[in-house]
PDB file of N, H, CA, C and O in Angstrom:
ATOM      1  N   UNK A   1      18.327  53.230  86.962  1.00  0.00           N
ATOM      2  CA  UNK A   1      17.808  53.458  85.632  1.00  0.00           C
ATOM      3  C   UNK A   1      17.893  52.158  84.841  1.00  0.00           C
ATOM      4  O   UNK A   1      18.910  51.470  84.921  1.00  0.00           O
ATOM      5  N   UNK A   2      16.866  51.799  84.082  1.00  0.00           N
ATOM      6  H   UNK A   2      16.039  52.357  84.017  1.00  0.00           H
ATOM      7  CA  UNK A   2      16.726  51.018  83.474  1.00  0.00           C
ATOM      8  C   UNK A   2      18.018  51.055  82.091  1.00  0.00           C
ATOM      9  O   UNK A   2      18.369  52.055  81.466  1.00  0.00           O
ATOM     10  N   UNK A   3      18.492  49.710  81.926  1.00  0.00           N
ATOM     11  H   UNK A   3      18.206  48.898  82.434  1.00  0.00           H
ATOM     12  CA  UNK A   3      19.042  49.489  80.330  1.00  0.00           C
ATOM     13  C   UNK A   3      18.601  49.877  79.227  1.00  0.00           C
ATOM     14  O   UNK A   3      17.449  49.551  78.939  1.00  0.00           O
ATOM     15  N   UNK A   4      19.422  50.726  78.239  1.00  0.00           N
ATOM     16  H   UNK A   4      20.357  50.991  78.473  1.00  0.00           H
ATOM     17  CA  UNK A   4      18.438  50.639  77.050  1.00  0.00           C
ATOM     18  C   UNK A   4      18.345  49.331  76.513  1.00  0.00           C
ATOM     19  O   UNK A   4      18.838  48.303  76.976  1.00  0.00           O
ATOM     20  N   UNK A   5      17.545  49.497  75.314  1.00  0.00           N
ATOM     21  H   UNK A   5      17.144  50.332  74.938  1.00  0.00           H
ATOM     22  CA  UNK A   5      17.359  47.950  74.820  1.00  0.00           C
ATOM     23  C   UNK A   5      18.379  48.202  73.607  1.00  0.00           C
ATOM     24  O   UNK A   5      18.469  49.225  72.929  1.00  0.00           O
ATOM     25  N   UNK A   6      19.090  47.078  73.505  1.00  0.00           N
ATOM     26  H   UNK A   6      19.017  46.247  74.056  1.00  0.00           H
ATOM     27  CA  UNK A   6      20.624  47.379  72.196  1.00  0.00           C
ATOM     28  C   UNK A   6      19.160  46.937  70.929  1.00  0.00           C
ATOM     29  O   UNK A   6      18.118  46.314  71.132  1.00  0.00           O
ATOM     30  N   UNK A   7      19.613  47.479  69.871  1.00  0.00           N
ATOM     31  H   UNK A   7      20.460  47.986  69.706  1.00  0.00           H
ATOM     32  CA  UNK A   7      18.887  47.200  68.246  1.00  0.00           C
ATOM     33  C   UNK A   7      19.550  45.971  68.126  1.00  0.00           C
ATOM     34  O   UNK A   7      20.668  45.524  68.380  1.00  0.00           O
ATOM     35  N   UNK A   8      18.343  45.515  67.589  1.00  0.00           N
ATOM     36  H   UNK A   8      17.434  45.878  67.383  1.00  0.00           H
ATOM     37  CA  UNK A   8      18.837  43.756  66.746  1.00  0.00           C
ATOM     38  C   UNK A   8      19.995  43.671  65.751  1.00  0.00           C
ATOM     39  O   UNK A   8      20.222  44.614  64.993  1.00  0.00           O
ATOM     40  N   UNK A   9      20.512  42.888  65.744  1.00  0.00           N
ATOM     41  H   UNK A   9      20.328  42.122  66.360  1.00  0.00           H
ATOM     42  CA  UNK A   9      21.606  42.966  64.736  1.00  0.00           C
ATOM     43  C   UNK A   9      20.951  41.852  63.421  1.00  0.00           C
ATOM     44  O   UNK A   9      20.521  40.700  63.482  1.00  0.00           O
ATOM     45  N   UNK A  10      21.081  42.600  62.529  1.00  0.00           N
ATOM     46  H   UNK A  10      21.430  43.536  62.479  1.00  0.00           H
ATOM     47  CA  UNK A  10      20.285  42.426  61.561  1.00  0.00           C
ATOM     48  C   UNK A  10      21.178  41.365  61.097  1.00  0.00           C
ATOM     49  O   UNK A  10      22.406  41.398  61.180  1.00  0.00           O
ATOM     50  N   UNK A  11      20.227  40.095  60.432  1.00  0.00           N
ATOM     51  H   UNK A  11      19.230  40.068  60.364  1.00  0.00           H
ATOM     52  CA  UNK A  11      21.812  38.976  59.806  1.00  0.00           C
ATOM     53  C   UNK A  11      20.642  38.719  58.529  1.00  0.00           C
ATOM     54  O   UNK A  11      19.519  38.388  58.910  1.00  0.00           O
ATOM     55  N   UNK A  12      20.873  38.860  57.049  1.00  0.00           N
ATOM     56  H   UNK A  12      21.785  39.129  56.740  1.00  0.00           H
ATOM     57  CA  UNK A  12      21.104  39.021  56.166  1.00  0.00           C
ATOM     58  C   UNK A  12      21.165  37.325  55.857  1.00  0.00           C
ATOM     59  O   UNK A  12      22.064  36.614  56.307  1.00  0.00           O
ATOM     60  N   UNK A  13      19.919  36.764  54.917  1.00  0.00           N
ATOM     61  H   UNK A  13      19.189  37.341  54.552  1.00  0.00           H
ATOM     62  CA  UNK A  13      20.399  35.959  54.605  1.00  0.00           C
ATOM     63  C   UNK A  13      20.283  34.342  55.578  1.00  0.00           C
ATOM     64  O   UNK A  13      21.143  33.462  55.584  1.00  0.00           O
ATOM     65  N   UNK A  14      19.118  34.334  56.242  1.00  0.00           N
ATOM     66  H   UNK A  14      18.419  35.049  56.237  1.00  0.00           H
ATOM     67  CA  UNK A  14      19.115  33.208  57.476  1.00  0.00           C
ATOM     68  C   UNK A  14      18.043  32.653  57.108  1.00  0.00           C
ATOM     69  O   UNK A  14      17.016  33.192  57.520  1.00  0.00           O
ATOM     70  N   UNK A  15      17.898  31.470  56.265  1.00  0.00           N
ATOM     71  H   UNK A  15      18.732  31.033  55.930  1.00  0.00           H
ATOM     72  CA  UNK A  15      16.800  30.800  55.943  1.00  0.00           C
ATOM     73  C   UNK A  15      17.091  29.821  56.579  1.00  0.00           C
ATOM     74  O   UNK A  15      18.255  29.492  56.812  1.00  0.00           O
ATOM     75  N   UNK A  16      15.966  29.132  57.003  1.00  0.00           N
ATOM     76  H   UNK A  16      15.021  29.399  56.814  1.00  0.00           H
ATOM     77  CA  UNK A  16      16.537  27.621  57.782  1.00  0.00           C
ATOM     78  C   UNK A  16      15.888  26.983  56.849  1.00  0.00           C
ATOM     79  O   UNK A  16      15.487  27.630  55.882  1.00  0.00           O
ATOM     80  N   UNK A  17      15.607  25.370  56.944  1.00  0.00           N
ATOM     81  H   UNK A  17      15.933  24.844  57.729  1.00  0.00           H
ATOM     82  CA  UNK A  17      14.469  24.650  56.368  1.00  0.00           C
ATOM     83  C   UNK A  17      14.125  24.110  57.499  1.00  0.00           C
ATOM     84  O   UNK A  17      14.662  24.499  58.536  1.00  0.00           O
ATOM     85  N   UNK A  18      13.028  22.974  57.512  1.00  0.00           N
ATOM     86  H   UNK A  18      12.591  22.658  56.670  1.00  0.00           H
ATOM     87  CA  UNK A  18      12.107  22.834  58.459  1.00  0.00           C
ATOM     88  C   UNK A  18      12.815  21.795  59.517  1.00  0.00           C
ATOM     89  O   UNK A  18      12.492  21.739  60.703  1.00  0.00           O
ATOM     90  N   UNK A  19      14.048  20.806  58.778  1.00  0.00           N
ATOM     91  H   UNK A  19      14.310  20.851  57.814  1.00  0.00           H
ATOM     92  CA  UNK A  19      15.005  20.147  59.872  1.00  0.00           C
ATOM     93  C   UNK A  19      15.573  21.942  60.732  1.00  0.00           C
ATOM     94  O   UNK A  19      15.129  22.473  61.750  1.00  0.00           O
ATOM     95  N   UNK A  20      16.501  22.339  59.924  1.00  0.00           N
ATOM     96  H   UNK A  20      16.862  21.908  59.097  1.00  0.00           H
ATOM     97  CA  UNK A  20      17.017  23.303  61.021  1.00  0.00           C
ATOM     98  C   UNK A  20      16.152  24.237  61.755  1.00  0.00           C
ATOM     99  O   UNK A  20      16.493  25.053  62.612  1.00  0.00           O
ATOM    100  N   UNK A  21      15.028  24.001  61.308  1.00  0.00           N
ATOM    101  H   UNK A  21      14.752  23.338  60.613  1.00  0.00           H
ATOM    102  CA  UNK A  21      14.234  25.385  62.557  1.00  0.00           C
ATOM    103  C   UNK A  21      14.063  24.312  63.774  1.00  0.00           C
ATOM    104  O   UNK A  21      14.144  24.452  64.994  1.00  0.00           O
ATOM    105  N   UNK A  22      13.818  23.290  63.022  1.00  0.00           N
ATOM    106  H   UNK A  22      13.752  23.177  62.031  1.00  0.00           H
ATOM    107  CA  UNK A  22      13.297  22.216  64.600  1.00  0.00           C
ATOM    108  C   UNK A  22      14.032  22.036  65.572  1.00  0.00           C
ATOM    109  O   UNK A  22      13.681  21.774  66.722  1.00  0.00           O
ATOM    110  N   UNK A  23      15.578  22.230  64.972  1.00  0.00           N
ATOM    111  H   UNK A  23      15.863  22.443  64.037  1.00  0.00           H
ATOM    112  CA  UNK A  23      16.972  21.527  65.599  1.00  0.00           C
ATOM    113  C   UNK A  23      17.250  22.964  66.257  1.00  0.00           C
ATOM    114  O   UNK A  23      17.456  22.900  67.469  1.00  0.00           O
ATOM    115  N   UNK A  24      17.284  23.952  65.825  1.00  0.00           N
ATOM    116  H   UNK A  24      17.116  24.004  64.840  1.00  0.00           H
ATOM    117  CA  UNK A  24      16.911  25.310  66.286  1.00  0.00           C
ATOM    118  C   UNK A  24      16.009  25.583  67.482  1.00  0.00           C
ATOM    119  O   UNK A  24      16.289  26.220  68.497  1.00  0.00           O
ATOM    120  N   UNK A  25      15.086  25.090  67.221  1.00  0.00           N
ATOM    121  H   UNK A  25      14.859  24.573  66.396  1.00  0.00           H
ATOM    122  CA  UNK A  25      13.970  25.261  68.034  1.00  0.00           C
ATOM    123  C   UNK A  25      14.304  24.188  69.510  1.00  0.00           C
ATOM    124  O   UNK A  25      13.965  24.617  70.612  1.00  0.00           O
ATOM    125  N   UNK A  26      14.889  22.993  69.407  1.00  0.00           N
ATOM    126  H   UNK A  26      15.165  22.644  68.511  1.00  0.00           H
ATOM    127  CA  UNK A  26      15.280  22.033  70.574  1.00  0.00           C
ATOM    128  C   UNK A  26      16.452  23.056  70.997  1.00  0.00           C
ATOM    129  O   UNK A  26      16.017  23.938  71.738  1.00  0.00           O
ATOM    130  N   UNK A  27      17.672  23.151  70.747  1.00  0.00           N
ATOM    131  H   UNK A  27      18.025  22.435  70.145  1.00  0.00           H
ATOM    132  CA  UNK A  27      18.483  24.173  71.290  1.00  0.00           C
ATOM    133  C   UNK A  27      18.201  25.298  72.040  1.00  0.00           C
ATOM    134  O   UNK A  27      18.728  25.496  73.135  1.00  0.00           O
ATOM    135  N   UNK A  28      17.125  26.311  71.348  1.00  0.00           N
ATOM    136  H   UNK A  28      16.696  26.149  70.459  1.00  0.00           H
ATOM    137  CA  UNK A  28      16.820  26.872  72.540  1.00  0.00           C
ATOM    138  C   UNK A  28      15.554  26.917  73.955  1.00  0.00           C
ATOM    139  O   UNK A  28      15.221  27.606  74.920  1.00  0.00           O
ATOM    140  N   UNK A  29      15.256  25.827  73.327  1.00  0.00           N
ATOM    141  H   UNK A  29      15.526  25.267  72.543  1.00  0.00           H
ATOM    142  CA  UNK A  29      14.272  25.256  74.625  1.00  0.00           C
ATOM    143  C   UNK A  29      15.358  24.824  75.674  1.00  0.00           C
ATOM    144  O   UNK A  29      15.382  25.298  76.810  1.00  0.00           O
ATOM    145  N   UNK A  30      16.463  23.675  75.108  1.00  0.00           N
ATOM    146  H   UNK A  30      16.444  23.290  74.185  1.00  0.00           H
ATOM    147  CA  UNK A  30      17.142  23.487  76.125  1.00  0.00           C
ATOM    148  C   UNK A  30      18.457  24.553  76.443  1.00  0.00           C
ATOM    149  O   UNK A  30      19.446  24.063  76.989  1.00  0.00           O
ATOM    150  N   UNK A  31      18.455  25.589  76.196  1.00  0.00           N
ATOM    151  H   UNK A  31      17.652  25.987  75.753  1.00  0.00           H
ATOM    152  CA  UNK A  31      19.370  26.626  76.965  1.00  0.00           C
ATOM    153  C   UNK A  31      18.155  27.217  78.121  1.00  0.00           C
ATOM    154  O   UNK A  31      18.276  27.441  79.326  1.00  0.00           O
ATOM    155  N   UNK A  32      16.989  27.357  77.230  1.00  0.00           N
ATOM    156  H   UNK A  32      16.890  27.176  76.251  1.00  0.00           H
ATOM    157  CA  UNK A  32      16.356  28.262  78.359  1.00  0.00           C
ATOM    158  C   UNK A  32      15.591  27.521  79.333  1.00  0.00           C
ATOM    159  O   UNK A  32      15.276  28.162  80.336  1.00  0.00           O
ATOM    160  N   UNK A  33      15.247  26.400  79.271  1.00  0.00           N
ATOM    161  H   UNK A  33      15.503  25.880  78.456  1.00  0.00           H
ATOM    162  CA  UNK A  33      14.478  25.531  80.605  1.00  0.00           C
ATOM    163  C   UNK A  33      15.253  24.162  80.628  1.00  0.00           C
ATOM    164  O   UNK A  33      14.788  23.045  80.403  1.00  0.00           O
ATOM    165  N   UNK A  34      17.081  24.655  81.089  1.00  0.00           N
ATOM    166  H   UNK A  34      17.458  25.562  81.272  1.00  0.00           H
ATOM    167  CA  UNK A  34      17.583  23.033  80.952  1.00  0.00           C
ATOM    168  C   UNK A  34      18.687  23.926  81.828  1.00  0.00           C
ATOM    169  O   UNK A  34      19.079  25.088  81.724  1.00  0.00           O
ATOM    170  N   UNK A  35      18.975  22.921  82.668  1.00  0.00           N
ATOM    171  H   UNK A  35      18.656  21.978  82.753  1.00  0.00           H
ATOM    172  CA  UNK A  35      20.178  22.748  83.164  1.00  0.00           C
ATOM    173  C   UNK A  35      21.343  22.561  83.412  1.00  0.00           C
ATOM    174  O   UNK A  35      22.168  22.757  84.304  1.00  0.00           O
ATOM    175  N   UNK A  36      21.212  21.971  82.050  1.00  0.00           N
ATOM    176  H   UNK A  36      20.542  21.811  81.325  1.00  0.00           H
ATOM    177  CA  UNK A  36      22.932  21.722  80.874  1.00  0.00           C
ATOM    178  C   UNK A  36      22.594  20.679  80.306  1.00  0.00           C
ATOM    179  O   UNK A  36      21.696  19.929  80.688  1.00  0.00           O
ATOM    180  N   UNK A  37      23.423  20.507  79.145  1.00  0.00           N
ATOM    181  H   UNK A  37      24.152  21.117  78.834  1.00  0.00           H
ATOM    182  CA  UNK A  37      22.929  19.588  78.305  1.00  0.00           C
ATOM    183  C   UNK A  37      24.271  19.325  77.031  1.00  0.00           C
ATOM    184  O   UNK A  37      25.159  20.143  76.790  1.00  0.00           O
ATOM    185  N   UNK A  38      24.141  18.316  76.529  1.00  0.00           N
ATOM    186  H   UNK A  38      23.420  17.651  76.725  1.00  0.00           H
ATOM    187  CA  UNK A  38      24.933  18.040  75.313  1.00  0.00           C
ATOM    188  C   UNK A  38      24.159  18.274  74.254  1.00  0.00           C
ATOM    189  O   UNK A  38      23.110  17.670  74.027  1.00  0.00           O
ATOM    190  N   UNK A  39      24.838  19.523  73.274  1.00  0.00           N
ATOM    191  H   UNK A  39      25.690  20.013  73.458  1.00  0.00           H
ATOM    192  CA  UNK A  39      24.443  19.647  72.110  1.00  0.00           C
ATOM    193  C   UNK A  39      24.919  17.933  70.937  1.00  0.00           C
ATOM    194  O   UNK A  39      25.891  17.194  71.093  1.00  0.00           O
ATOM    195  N   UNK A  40      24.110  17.855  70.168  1.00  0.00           N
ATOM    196  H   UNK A  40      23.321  18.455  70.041  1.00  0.00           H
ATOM    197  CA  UNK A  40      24.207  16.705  69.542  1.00  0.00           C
ATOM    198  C   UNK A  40      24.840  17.486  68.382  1.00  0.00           C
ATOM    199  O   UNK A  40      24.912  18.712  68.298  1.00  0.00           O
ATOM    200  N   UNK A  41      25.379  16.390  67.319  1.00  0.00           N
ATOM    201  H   UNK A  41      25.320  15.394  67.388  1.00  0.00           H
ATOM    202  CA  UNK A  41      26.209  16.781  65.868  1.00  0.00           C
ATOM    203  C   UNK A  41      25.533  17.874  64.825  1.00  0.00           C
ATOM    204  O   UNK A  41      26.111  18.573  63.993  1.00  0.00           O
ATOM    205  N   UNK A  42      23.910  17.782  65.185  1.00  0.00           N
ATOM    206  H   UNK A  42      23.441  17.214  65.861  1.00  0.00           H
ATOM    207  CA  UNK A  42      23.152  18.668  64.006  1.00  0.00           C
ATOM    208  C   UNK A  42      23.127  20.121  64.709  1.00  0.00           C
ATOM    209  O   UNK A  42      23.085  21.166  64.058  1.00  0.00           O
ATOM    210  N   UNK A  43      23.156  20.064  66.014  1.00  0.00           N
ATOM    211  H   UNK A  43      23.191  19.215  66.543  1.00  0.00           H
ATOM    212  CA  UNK A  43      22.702  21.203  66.542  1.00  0.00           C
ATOM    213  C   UNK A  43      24.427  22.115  65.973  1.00  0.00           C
ATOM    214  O   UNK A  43      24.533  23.219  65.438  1.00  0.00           O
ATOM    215  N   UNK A  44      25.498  21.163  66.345  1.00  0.00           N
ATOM    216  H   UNK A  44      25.412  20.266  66.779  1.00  0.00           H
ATOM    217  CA  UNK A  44      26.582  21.699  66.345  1.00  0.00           C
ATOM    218  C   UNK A  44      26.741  22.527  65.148  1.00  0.00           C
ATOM    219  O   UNK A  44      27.076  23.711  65.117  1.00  0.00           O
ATOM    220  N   UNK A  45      26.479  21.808  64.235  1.00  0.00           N
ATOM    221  H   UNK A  45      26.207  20.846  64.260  1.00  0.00           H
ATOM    222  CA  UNK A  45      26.733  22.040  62.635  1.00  0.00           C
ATOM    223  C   UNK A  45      25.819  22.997  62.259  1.00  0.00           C
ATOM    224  O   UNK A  45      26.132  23.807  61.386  1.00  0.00           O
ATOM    225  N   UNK A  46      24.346  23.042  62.972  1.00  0.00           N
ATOM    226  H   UNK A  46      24.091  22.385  63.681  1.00  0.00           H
ATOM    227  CA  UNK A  46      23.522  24.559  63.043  1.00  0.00           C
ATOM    228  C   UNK A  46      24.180  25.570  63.534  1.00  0.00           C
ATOM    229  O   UNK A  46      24.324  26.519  62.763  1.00  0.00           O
ATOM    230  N   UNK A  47      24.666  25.670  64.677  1.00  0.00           N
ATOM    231  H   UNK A  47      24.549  24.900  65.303  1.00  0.00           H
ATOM    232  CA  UNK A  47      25.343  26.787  65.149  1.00  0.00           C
ATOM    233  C   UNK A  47      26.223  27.134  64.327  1.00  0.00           C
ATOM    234  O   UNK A  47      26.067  28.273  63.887  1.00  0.00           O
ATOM    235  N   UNK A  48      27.603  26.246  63.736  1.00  0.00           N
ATOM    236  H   UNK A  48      27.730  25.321  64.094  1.00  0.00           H
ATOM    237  CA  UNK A  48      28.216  26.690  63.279  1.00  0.00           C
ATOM    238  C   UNK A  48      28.307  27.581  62.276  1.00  0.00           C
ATOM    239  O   UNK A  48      29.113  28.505  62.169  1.00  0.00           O
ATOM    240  N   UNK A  49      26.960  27.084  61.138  1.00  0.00           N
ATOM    241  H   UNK A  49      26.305  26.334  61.225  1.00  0.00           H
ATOM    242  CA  UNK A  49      26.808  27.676  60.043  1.00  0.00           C
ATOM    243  C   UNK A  49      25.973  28.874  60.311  1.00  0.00           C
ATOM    244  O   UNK A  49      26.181  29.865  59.610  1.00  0.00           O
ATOM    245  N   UNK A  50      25.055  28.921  61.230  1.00  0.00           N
ATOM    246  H   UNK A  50      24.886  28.117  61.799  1.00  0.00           H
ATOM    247  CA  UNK A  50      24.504  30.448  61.641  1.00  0.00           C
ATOM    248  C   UNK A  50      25.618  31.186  62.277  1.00  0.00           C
ATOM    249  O   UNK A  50      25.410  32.395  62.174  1.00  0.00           O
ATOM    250  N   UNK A  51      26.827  30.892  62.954  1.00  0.00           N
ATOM    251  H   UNK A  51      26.996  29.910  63.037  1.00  0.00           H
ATOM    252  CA  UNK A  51      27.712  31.654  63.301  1.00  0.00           C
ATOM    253  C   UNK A  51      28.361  31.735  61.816  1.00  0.00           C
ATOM    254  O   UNK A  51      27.447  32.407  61.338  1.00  0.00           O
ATOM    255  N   UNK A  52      28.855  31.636  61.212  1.00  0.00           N
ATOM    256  H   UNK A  52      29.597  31.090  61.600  1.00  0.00           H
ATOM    257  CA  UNK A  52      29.555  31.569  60.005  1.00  0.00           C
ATOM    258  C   UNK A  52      28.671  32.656  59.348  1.00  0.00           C
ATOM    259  O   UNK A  52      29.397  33.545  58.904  1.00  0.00           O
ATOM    260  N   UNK A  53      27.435  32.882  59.145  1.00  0.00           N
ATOM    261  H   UNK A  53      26.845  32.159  59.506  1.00  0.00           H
ATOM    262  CA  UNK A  53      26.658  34.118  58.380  1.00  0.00           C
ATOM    263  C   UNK A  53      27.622  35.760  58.967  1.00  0.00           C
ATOM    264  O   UNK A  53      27.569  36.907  58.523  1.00  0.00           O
ATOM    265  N   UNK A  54      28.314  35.241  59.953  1.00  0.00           N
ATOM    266  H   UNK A  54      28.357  34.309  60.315  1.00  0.00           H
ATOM    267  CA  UNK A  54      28.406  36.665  60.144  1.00  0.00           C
ATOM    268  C   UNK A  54      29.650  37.017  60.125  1.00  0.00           C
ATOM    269  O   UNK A  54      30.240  35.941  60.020  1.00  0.00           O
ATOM    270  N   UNK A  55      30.749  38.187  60.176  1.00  0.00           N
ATOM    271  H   UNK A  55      30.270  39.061  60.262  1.00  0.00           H
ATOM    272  CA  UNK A  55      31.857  38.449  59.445  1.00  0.00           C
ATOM    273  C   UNK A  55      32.793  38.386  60.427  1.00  0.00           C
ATOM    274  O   UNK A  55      32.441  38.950  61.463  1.00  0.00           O
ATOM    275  N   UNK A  56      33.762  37.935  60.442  1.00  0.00           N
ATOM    276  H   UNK A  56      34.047  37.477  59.601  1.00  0.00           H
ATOM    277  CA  UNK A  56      35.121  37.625  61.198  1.00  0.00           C
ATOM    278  C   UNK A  56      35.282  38.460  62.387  1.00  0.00           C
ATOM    279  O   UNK A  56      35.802  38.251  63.483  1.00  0.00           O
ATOM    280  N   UNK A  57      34.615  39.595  61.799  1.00  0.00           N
ATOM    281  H   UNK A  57      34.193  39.766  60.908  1.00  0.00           H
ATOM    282  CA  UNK A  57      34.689  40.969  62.467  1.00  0.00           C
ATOM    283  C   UNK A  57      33.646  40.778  64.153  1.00  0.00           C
ATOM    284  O   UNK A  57      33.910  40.664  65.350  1.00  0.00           O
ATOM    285  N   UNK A  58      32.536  40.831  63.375  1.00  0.00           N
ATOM    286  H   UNK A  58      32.321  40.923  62.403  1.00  0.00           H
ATOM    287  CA  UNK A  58      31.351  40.711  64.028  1.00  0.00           C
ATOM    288  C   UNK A  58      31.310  39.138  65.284  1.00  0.00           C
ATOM    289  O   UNK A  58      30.614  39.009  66.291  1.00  0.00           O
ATOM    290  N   UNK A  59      32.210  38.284  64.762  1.00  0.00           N
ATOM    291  H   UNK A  59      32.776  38.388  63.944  1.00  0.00           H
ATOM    292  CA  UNK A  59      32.386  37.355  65.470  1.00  0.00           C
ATOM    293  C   UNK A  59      33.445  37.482  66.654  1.00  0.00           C
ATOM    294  O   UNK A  59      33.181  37.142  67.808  1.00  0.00           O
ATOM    295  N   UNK A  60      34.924  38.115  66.169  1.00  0.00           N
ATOM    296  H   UNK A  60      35.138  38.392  65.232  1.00  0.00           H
ATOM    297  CA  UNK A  60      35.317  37.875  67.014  1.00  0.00           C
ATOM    298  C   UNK A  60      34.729  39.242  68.083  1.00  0.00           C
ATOM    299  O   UNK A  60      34.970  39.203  69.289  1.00  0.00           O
ATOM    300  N   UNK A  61      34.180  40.062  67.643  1.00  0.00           N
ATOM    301  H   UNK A  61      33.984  40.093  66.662  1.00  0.00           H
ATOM    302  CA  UNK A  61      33.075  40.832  68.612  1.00  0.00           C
ATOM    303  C   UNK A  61      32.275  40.065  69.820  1.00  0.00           C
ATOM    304  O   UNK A  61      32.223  39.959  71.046  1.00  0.00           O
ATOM    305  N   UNK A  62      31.884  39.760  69.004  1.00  0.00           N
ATOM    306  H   UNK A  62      31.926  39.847  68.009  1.00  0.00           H
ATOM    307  CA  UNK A  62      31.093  38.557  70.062  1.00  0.00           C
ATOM    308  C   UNK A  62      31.247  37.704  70.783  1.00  0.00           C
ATOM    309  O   UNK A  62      30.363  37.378  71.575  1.00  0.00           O
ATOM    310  N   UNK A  63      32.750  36.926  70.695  1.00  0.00           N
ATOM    311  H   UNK A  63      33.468  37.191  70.051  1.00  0.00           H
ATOM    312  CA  UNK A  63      33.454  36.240  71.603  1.00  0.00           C
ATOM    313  C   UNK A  63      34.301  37.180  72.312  1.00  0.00           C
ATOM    314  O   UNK A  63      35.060  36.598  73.086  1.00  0.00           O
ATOM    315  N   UNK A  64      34.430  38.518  72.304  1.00  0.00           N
ATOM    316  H   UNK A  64      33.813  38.992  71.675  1.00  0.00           H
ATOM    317  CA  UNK A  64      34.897  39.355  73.791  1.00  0.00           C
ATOM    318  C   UNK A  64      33.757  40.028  73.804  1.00  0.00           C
ATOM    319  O   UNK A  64      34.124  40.952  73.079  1.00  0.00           O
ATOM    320  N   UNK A  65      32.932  40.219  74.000  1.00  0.00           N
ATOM    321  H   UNK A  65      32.634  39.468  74.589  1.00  0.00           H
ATOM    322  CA  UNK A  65      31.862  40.946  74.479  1.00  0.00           C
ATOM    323  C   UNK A  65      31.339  39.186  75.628  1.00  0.00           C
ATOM    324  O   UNK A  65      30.966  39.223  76.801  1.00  0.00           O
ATOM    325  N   UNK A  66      31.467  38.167  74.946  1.00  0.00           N
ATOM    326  H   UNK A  66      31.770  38.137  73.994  1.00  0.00           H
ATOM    327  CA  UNK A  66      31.224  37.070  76.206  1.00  0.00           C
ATOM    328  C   UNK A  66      31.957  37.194  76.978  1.00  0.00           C
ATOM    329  O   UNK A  66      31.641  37.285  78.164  1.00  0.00           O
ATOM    330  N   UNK A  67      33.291  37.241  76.507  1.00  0.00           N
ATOM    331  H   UNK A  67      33.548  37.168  75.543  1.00  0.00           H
ATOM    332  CA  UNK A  67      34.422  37.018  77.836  1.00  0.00           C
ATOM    333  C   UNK A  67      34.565  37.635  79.128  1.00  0.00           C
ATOM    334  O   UNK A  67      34.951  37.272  80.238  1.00  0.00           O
ATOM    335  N   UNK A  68      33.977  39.037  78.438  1.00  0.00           N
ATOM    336  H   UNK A  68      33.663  39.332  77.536  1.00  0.00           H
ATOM    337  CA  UNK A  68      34.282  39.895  79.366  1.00  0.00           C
ATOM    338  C   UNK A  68      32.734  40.083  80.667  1.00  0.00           C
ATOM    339  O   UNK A  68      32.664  40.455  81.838  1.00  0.00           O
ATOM    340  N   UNK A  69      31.658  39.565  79.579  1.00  0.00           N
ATOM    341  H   UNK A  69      31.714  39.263  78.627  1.00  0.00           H
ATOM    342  CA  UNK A  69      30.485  39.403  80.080  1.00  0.00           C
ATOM    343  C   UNK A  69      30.783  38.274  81.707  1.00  0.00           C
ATOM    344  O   UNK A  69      30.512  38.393  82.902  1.00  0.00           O
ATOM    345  N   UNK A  70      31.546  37.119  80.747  1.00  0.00           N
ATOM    346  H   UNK A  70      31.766  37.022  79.777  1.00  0.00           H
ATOM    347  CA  UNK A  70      31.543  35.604  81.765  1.00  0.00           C
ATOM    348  C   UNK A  70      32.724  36.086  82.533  1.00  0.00           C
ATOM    349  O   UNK A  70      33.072  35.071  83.135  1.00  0.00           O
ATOM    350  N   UNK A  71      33.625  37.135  82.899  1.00  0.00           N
ATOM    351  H   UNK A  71      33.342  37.960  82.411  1.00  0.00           H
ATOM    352  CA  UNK A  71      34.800  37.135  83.249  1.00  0.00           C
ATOM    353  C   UNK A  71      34.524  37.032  85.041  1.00  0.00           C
ATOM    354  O   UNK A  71      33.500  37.613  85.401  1.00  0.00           O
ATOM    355  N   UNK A  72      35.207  36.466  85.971  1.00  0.00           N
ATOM    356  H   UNK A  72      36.039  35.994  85.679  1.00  0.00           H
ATOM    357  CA  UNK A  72      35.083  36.268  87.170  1.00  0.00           C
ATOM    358  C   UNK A  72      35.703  37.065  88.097  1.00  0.00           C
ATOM    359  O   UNK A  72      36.889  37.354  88.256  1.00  0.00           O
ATOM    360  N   UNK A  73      34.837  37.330  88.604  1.00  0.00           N
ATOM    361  H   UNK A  73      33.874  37.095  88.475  1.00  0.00           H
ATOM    362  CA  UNK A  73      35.071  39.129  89.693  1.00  0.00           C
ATOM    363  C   UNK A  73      34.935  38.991  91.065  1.00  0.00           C
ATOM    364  O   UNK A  73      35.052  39.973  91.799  1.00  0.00           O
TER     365      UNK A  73
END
């Protein structure tokens, strides 16, 4: 049986301007057709602050929902 599909998690509040959509936009080109790569200082400081939109709660959610995702079996 197929997965359901989980609902978007709605984030409240995510305007970029046209540097961060671009710097946005290189990040996930290179997760999805790259092989690994070094994020540079802007990308860092993008992530951070789009991780930061969301609540302590919701975050540390999301870092065990990876862990357990990446966990080795």
């Amino acid at each position: 049986m197929a997965k359901a599909r989980k609902s978007p998690v709605q984030r409240s509040g995510l305007v970029l301007n046209a540097d961060q959509a671009e710097i946005l936009s290189e990040i996930a080109t290179l997760v999805s057709y790259s092989g690994g790569f070094t994020y540079t200082r802007d990308m860092m400081a993008l992530n951070k602050w789009i991780a930061g939109l969301s609540t302590p709660t919701a975050r540390r959610a999301c870092l065990a929902q990876a862990v357990a995702r990446e966990a080795i079996r």
